[in-house]
SERO-4910 file (N, C-alpha, C, O; in steps of 0.05 Angstrom, whole numbers):
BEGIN
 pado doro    nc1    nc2    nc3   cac1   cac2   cac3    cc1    cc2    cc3    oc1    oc2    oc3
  Unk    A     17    -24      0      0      0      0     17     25      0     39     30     10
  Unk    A      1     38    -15     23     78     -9     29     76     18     18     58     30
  Unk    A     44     89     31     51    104     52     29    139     56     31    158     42
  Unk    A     13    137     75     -4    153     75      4    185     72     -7    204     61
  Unk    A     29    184     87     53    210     75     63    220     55     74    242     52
  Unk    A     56    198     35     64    203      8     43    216     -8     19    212     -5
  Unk    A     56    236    -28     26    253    -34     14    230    -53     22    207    -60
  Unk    A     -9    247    -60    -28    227    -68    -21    230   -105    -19    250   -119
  Unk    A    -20    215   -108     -6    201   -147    -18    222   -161    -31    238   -147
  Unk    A    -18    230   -195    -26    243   -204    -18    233   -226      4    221   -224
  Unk    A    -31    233   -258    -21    238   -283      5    244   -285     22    228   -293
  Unk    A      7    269   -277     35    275   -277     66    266   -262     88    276   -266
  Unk    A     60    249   -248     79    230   -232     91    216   -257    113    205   -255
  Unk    A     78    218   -279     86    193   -296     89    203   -331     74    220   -340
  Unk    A    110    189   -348    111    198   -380     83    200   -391     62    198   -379
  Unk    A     87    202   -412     53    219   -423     52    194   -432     71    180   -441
  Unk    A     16    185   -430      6    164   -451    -17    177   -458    -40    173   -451
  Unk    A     -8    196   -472    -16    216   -499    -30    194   -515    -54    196   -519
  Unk    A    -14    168   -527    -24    153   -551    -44    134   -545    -54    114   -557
  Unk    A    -46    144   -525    -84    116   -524   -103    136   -521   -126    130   -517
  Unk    A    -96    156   -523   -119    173   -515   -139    168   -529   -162    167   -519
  Unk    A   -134    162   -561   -161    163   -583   -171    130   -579   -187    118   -594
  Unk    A   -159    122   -556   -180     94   -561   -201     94   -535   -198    103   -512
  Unk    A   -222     81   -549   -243     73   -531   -235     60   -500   -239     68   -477
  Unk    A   -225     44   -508   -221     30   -480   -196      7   -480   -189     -5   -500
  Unk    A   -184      3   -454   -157    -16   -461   -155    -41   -441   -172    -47   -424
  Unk    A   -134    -51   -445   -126    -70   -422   -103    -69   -423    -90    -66   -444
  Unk    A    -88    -73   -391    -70    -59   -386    -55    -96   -383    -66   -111   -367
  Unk    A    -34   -106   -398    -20   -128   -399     -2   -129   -361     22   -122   -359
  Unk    A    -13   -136   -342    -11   -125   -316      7   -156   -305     -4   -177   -297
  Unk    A     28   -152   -306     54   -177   -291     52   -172   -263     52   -190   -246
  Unk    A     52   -150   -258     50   -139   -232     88   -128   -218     95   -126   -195
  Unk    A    104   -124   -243    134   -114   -248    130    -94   -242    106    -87   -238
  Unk    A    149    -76   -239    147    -43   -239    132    -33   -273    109    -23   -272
  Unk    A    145    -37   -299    129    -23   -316    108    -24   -319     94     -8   -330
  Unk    A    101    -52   -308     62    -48   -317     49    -35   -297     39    -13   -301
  Unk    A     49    -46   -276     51    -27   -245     52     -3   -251     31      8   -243
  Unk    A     68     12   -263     62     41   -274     50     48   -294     40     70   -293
  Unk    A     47     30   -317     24     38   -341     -9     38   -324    -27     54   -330
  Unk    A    -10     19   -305    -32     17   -294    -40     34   -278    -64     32   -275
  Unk    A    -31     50   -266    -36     70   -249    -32     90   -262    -47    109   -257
  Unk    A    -14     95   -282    -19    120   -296    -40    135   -316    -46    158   -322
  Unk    A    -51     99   -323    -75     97   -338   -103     99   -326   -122    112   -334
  Unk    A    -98     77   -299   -130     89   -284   -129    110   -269   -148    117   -256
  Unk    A   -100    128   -271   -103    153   -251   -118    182   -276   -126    205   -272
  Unk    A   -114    166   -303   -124    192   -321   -153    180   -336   -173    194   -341
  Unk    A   -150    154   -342   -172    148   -352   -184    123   -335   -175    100   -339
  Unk    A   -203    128   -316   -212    108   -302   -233     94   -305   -241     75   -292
  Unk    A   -244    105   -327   -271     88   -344   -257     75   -370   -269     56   -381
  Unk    A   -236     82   -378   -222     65   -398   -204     41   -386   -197     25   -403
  Unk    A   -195     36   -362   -177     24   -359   -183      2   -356   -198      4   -337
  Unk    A   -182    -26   -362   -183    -55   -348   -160    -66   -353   -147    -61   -373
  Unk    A   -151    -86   -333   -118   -101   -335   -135   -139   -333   -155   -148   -323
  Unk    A   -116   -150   -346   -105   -172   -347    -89   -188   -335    -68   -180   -345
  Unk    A    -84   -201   -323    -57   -212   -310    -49   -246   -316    -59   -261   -299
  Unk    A    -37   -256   -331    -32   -279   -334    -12   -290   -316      9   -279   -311
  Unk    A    -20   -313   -305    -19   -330   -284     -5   -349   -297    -18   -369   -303
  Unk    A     31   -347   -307     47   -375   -315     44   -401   -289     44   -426   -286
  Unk    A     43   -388   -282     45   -425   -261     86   -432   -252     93   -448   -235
  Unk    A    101   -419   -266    133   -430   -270    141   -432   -251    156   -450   -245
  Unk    A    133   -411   -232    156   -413   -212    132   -405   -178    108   -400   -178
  Unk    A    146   -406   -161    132   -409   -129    118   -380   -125     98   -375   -111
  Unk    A    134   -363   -141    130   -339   -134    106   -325   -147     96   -303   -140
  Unk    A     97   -343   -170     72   -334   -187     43   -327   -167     27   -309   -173
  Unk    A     41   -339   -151     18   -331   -139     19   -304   -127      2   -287   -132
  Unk    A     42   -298   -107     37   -272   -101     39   -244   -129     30   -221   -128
  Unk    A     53   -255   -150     45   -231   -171     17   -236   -179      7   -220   -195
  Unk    A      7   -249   -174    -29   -242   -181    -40   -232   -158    -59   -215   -159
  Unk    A    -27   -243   -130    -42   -219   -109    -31   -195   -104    -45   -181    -90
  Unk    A    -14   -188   -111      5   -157   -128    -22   -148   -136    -38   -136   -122
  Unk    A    -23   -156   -165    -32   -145   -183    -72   -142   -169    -84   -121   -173
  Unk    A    -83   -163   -156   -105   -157   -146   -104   -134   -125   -124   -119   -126
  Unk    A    -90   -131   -113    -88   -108    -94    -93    -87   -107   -113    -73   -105
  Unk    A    -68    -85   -127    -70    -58   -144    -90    -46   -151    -96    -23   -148
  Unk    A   -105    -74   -167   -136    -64   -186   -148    -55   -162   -161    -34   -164
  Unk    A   -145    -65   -141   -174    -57   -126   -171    -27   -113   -188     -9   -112
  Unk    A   -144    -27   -102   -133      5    -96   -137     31   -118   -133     55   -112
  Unk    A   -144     22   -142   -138     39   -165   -171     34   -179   -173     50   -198
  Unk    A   -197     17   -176   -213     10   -175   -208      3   -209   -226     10   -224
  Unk    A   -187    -10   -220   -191    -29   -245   -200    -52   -240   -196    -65   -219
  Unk    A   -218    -60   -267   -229    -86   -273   -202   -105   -280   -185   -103   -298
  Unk    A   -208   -126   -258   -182   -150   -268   -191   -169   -268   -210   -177   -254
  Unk    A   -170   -188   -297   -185   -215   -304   -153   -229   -310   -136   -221   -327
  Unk    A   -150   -259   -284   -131   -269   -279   -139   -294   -294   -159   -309   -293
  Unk    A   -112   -293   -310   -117   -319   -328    -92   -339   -327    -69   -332   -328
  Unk    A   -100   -364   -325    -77   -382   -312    -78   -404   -335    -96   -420   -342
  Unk    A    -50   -401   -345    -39   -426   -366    -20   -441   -360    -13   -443   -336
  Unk    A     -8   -453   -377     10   -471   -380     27   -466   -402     22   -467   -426
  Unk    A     53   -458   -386     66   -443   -406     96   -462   -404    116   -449   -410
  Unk    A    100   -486   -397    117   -504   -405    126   -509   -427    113   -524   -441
  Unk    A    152   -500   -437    160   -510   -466    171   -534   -472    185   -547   -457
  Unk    A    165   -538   -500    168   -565   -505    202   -577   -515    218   -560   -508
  Unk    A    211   -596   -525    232   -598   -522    246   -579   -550    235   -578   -572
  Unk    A    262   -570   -547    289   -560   -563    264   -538   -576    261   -535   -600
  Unk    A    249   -524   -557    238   -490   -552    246   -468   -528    250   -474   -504
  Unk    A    248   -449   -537    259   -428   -529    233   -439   -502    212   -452   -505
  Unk    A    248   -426   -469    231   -420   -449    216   -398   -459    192   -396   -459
  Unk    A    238   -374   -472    219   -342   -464    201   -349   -487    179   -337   -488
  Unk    A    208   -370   -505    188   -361   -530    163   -379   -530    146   -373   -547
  Unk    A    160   -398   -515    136   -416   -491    117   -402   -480     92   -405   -484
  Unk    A    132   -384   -462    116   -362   -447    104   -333   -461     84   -321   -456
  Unk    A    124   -327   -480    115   -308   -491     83   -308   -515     66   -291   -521
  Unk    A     87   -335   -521     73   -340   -539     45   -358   -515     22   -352   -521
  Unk    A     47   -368   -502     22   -364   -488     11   -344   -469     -5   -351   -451
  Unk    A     21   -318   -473     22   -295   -454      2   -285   -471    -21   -280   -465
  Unk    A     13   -282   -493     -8   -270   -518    -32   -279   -530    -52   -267   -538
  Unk    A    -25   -307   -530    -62   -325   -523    -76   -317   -508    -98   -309   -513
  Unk    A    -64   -317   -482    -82   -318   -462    -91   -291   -457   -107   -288   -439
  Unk    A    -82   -271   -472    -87   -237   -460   -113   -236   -485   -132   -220   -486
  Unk    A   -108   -258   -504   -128   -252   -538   -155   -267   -521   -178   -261   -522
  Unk    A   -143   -283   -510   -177   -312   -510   -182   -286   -482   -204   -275   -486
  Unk    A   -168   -276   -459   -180   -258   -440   -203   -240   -455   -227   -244   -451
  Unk    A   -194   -223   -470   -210   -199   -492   -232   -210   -500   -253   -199   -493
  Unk    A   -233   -234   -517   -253   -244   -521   -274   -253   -504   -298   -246   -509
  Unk    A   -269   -267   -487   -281   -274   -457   -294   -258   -442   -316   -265   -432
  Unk    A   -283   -233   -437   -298   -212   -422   -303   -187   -436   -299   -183   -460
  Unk    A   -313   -163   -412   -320   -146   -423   -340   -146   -447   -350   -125   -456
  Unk    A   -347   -171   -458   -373   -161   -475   -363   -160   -508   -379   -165   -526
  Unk    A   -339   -154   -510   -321   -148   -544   -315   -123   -544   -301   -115   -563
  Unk    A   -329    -94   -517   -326    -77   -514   -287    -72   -516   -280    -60   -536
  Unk    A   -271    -79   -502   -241    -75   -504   -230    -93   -520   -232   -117   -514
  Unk    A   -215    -82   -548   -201    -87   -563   -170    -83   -565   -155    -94   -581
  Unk    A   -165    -69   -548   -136    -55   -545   -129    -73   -534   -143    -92   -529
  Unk    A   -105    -70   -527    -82    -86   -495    -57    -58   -496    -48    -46   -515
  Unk    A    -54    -56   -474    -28    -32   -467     -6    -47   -458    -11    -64   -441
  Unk    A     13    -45   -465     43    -62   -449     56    -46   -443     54    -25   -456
  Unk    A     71    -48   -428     84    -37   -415    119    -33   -423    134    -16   -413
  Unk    A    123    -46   -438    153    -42   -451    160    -22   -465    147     -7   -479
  Unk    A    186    -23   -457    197     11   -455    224     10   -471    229    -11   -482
  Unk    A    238     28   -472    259     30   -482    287     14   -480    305      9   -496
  Unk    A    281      7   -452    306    -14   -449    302    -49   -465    316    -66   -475
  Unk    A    273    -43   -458    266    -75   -466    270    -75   -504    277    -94   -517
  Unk    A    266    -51   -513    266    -43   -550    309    -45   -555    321    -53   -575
  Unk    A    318    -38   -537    347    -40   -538    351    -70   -536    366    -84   -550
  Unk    A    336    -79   -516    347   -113   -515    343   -130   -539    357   -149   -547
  Unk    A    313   -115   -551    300   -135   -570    323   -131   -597    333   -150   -609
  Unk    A    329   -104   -601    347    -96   -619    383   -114   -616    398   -118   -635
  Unk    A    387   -122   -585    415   -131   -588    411   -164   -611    422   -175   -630
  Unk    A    385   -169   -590    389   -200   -586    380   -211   -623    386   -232   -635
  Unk    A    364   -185   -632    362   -189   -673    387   -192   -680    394   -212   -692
  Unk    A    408   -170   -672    436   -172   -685    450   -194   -670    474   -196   -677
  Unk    A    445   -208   -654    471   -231   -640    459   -255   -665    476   -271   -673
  Unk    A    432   -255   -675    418   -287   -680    432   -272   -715    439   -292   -728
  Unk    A    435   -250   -729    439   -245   -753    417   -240   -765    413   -246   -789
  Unk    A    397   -225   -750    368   -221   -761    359   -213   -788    379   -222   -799
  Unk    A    342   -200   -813    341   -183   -818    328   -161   -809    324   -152   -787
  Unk    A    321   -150   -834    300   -122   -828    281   -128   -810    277   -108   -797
  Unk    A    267   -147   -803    242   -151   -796    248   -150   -766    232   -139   -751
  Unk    A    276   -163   -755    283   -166   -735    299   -148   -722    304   -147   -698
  Unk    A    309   -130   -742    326    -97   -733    303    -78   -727    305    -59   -711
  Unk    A    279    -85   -743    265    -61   -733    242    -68   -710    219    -60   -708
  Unk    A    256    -86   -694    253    -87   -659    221    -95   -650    209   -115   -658
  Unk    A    211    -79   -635    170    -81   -625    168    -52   -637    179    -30   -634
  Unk    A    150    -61   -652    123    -31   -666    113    -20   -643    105    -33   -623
  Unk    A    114      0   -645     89     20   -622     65      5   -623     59     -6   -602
  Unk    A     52      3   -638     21    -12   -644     28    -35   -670     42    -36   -691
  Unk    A     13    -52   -655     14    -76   -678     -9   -105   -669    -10   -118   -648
  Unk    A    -23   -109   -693    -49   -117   -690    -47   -158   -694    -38   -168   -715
  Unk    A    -52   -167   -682    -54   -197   -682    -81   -210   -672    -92   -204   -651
  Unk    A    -89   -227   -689   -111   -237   -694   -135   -221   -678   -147   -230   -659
  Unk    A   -140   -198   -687   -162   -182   -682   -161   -169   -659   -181   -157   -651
  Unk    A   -131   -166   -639   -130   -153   -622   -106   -133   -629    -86   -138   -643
  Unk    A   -112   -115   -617    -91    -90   -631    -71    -84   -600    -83    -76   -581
  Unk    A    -45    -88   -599    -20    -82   -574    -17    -59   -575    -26    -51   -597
  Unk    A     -8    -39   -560      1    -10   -557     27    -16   -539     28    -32   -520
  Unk    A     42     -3   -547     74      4   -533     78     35   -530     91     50   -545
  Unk    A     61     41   -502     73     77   -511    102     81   -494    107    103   -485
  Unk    A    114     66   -493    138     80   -468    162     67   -480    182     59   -467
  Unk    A    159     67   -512    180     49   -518    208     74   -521    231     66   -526
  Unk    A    201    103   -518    223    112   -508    224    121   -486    240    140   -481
  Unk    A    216    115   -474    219    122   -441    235     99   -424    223     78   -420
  Unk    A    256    102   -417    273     85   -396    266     70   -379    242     73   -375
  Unk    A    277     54   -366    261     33   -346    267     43   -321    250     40   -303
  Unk    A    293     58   -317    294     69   -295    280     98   -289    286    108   -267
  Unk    A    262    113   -307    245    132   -308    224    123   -299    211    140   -285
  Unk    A    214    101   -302    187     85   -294    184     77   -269    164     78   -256
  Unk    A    210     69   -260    214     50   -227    219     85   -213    208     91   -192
  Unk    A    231     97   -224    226    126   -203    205    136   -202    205    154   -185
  Unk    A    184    134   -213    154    144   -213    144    130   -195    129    139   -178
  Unk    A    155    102   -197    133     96   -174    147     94   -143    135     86   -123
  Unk    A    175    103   -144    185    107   -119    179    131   -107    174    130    -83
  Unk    A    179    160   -123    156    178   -123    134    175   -113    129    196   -101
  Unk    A    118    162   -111     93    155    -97     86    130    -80     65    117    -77
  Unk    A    116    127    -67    118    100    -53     95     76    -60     79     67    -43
  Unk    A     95     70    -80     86     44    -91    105     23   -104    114     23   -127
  Unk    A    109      9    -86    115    -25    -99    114    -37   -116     92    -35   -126
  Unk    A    124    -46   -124    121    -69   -143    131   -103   -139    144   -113   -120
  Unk    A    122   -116   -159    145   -141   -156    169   -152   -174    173   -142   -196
  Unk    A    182   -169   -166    211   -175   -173    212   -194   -186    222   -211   -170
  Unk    A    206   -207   -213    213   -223   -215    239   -248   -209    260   -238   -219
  Unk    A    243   -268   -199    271   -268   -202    280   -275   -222    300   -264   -232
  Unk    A    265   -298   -236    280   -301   -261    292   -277   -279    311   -286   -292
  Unk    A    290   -264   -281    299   -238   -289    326   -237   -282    341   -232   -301
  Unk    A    337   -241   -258    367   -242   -254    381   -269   -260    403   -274   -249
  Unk    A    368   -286   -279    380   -314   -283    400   -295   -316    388   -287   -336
  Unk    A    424   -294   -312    436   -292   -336    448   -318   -349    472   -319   -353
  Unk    A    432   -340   -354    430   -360   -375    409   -345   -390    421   -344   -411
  Unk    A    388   -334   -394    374   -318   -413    395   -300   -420    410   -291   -403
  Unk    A    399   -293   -451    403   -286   -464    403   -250   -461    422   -234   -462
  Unk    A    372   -248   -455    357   -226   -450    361   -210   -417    358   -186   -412
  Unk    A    367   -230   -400    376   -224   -378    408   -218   -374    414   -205   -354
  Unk    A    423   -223   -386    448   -222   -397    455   -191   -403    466   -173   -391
  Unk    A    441   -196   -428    448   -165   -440    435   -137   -424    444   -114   -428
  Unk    A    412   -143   -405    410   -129   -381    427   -122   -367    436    -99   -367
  Unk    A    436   -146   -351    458   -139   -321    482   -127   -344    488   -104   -342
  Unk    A    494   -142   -362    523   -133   -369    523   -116   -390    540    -98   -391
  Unk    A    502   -119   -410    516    -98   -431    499    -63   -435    508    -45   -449
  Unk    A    468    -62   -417    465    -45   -415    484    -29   -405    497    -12   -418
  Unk    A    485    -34   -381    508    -11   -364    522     -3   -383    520     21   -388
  Unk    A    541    -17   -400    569    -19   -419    561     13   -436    570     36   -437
  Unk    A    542      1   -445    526     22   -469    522     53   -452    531     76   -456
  Unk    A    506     42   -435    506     78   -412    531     87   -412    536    105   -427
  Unk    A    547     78   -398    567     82   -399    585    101   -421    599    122   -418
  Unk    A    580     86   -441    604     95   -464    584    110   -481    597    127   -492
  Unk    A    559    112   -489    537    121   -500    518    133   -490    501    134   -507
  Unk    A    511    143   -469    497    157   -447    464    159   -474    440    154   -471
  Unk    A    478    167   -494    442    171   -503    445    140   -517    431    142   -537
  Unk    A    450    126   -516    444    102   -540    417     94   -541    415     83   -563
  Unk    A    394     94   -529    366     89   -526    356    104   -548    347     93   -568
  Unk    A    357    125   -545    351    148   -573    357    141   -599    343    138   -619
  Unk    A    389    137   -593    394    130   -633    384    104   -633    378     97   -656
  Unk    A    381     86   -614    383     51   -624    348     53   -627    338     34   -640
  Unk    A    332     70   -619    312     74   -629    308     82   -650    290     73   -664
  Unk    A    326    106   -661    319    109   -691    335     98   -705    343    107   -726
  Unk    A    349     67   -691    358     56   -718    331     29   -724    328     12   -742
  Unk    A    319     37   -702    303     14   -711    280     17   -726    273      2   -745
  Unk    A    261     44   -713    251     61   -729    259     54   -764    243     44   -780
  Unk    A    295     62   -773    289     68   -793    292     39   -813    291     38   -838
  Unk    A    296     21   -797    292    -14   -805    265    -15   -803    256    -26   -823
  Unk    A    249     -8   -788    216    -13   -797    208      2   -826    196     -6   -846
  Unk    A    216     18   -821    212     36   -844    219     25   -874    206     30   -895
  Unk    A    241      9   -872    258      3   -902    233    -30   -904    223    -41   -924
  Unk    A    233    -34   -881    218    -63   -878    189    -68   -888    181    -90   -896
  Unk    A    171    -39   -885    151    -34   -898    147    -28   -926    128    -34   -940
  Unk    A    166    -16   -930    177    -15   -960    174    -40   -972    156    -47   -988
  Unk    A    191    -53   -962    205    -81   -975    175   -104   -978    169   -119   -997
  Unk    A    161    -99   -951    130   -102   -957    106    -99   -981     89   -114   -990
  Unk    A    116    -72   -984    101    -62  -1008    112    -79  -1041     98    -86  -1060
  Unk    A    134    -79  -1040    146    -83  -1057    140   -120  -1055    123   -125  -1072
  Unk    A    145   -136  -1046    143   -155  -1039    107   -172  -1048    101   -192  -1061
  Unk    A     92   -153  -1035     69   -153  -1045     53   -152  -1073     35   -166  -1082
  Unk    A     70   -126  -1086     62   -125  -1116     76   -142  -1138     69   -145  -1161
  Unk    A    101   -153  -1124    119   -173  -1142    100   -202  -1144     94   -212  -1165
  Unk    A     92   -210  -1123     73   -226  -1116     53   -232  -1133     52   -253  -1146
  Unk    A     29   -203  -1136     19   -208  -1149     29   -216  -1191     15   -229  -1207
  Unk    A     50   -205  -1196     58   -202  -1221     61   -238  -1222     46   -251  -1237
  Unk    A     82   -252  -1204     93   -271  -1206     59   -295  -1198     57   -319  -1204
  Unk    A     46   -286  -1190     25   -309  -1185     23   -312  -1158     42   -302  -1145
  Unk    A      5   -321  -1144     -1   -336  -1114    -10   -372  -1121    -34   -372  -1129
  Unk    A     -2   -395  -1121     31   -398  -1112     47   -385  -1139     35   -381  -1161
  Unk    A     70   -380  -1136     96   -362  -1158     99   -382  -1180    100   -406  -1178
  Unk    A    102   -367  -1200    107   -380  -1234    128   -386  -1230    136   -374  -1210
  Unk    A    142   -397  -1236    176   -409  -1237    191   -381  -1252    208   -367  -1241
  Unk    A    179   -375  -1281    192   -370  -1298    189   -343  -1298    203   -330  -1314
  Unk    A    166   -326  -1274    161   -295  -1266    177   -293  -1253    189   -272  -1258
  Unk    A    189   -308  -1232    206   -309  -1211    227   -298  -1224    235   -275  -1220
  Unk    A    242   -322  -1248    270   -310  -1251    265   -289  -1264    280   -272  -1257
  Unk    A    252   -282  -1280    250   -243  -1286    264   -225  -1275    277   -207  -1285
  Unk    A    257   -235  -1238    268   -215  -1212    298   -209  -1211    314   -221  -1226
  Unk    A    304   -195  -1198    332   -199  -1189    334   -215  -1173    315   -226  -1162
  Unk    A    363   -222  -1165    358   -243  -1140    338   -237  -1106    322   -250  -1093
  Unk    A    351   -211  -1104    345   -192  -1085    313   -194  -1078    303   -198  -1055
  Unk    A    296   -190  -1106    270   -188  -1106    261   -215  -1102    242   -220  -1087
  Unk    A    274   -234  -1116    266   -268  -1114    266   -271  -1084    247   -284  -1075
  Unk    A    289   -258  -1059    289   -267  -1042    264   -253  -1025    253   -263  -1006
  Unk    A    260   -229  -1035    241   -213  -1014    209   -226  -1018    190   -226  -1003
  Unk    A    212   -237  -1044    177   -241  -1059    174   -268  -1041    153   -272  -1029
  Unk    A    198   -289  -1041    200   -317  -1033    186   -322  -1000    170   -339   -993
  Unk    A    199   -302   -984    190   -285   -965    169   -284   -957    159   -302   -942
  Unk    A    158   -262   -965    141   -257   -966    113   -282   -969     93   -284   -955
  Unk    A    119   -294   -987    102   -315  -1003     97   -337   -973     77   -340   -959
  Unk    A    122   -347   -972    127   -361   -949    113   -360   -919    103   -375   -903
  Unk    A    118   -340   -921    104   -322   -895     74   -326   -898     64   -335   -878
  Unk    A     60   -323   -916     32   -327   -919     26   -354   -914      5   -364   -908
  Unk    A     49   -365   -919     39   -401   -915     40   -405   -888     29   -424   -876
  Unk    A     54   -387   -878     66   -398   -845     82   -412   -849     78   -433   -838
  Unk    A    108   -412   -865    128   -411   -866    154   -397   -863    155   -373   -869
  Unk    A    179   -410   -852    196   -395   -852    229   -401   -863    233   -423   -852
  Unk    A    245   -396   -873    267   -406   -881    284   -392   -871    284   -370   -862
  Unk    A    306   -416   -875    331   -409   -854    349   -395   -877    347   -408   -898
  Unk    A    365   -374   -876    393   -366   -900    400   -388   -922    399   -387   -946
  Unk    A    410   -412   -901    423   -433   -918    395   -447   -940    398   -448   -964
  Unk    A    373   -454   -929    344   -460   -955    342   -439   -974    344   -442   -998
  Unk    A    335   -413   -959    334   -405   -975    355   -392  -1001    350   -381  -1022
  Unk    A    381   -398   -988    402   -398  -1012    392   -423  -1031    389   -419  -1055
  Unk    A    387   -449  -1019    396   -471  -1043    363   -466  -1048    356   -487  -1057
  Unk    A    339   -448  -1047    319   -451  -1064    321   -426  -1081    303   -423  -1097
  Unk    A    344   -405  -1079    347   -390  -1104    359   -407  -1121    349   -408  -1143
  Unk    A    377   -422  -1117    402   -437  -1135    383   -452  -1161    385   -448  -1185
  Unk    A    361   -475  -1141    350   -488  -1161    327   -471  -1175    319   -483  -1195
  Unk    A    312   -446  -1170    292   -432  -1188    312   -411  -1206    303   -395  -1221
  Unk    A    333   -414  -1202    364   -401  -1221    361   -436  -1242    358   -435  -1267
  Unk    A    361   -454  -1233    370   -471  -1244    348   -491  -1259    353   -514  -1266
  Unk    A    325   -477  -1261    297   -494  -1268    298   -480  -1299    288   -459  -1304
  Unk    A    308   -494  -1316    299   -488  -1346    290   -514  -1363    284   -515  -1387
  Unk    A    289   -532  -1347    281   -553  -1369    250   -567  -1343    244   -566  -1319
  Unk    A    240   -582  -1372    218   -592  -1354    215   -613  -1336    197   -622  -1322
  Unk    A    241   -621  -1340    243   -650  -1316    262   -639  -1298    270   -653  -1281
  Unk    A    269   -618  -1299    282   -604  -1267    260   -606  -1249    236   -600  -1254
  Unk    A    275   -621  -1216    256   -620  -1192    266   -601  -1174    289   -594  -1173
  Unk    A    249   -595  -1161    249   -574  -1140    239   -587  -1113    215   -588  -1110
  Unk    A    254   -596  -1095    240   -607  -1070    261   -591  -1049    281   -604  -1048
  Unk    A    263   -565  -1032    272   -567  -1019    260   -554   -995    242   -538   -996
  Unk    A    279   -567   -965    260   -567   -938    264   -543   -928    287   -533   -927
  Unk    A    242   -530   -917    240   -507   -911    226   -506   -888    204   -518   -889
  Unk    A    235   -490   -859    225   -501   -836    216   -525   -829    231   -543   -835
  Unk    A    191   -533   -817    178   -560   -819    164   -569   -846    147   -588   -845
  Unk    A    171   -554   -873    154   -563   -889    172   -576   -914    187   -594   -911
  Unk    A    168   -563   -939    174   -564   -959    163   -545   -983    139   -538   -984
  Unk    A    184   -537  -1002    168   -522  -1021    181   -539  -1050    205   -543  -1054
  Unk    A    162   -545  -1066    163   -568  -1086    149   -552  -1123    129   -541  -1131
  Unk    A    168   -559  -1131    154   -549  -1155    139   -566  -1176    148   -587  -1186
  Unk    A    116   -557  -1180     93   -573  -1191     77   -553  -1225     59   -537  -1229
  Unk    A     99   -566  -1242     93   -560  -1260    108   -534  -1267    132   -536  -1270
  Unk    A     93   -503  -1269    105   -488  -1283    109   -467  -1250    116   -443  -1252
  Unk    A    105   -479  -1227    101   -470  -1203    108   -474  -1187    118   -497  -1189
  Unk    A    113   -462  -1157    119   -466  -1139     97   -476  -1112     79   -460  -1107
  Unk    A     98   -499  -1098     77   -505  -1077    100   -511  -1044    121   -521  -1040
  Unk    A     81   -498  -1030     88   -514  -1008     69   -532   -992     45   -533   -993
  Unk    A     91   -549   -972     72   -562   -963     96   -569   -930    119   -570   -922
  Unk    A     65   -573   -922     76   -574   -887     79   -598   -879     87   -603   -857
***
């Protein structure tokens, strides 16, 4: 609870969330950490008829129960609607932990929306901020990402009929945890967070500081370098799209090589992606080689691409899972 000494919170305790203003109504992605802890109070301290939170309940570790009674306290101190949702976020063998959890975090916040409130809240607010857009940015360049993966988390970005908001993705993490030390409010700790076998926890403890350090603004530019990778990435979208249509849905063999390689690889991409597919550098090198190398009619085309295959059938390209 506040400290009764402490003045009483305000809008202005906290960075502007200027960018939800034009929506109807949200849900606040509520871990019960310091950043959501602060989107949440900053949000039901300005808009208290728009606000409802979420809180997903992993189950992983001992400590999960008290971040849902965190997070119930809060709602009730702050009078938000909360809806605690409890999965199973166990990954399976030779899968990422964060990418287990992350990916049923986001189920469970989609099937929450749907579930309550009526279909009235469509939004979700998260809480990630600038440090977390620097991490997302190291860990694209350690794996050799491209564009898609340099240009980091979108401010807003819409998945299966629910639309995410990121307003604090330049605002610091240690700007956020002082707001709420400012108004003596608590938060909780995850611990896993200090396990540096994550990747992500890693480049926290050791290489943020590094960067402060020697770069005092790097949050700023590594933001507009990502910025300007979304930017080239939407492009490459557009372009990607209209090649598409020229070459066919599935692709002509013989529209394809028209392309440059460049374009073969963005359209291939692209294409791929619609299947729910994905290719690794090395496939998709040896599936330019052989649509470079398809001029006669008994050339085959079978090669494996993620869990599938993409196979040429006739004057065309197919995949299959």
């Amino acid at each position: 609870m506040v400290d009764s000494a402490t003045p009483k919170p305000t809008p202005a305790n906290f960075p502007s969330l200027d960018a939800l203003a034009h929506l109807p109504a949200w849900a606040v992605a509520l871990s019960g950490g310091a950043d959501s802890t602060a989107l949440l109070i900053a949000s039901a301290l300005r808009w208290p008829d728009k606000t409802h939170a979420i809180h997903v309940h992993h189950g992983l570790q001992d400590a999960a129960d008290g971040f849902a009674a965190h997070c119930e306290i809060l709602c009730k101190q702050f009078h938000v609607p909360l809806v605690v949702v409890r999965v199973q976020a166990a990954h399976k063998s030779g899968e990422s932990p964060e990418d287990a959890a992350r990916q049923a975090r986001y189920q469970a916040l989609s099937n929450a929306l749907q579930s309550n409130w009526g279909g009235v809240v469509q939004h979700i607010a998260l809480g990630q901020h600038a440090d977390d857009q620097v991490e997302t940015l190291l860990l694209a360049l350690s794996r050799g990402a491209g564009l898609p993966g340099l240009a980091s988390m979108p401010s807003v970005v819409t998945r299966n009929g629910v639309t995410y908001h990121r307003p604090w993705l330049r605002v610091s993490g240690n700007t956020l945890r002082q707001s709420l030390k400012d108004i003596g409010q608590p938060w909780v700790e995850d611990p896993s967070n200090q396990d540096t076998r994550y990747t992500r926890n890693k480049i926290r403890a050791d290489i943020l500081p590094a960067l402060e350090k020697a770069f005092p603004a790097f949050r700023q530019t590594f933001a507009r370098s990502a910025t300007h990778a979304a930017q080239a990435q939407s492009l490459l979208q557009e372009l990607a799209e209209q090649d598409l249509l020229q070459a066919g849905n599935p692709p002509n063999i013989q529209a394809l090589q028209n392309f440059s390689q460049a374009r073969q690889t963005n359209l291939l991409r692209h294409w791929l992606a619609l299947e729910n597919m994905q290719a690794s550098g090395a496939q998709m090198e040896a599936l330019l080689v052989q649509v470079k190398s398809c001029t006669t009619r008994g050339h085959d085309i079978h090669i494996k691409v993620g869990r599938g295959f993409v196979k040429r059938e006739g004057a065309i390209l197919r995949c299959y899972n």
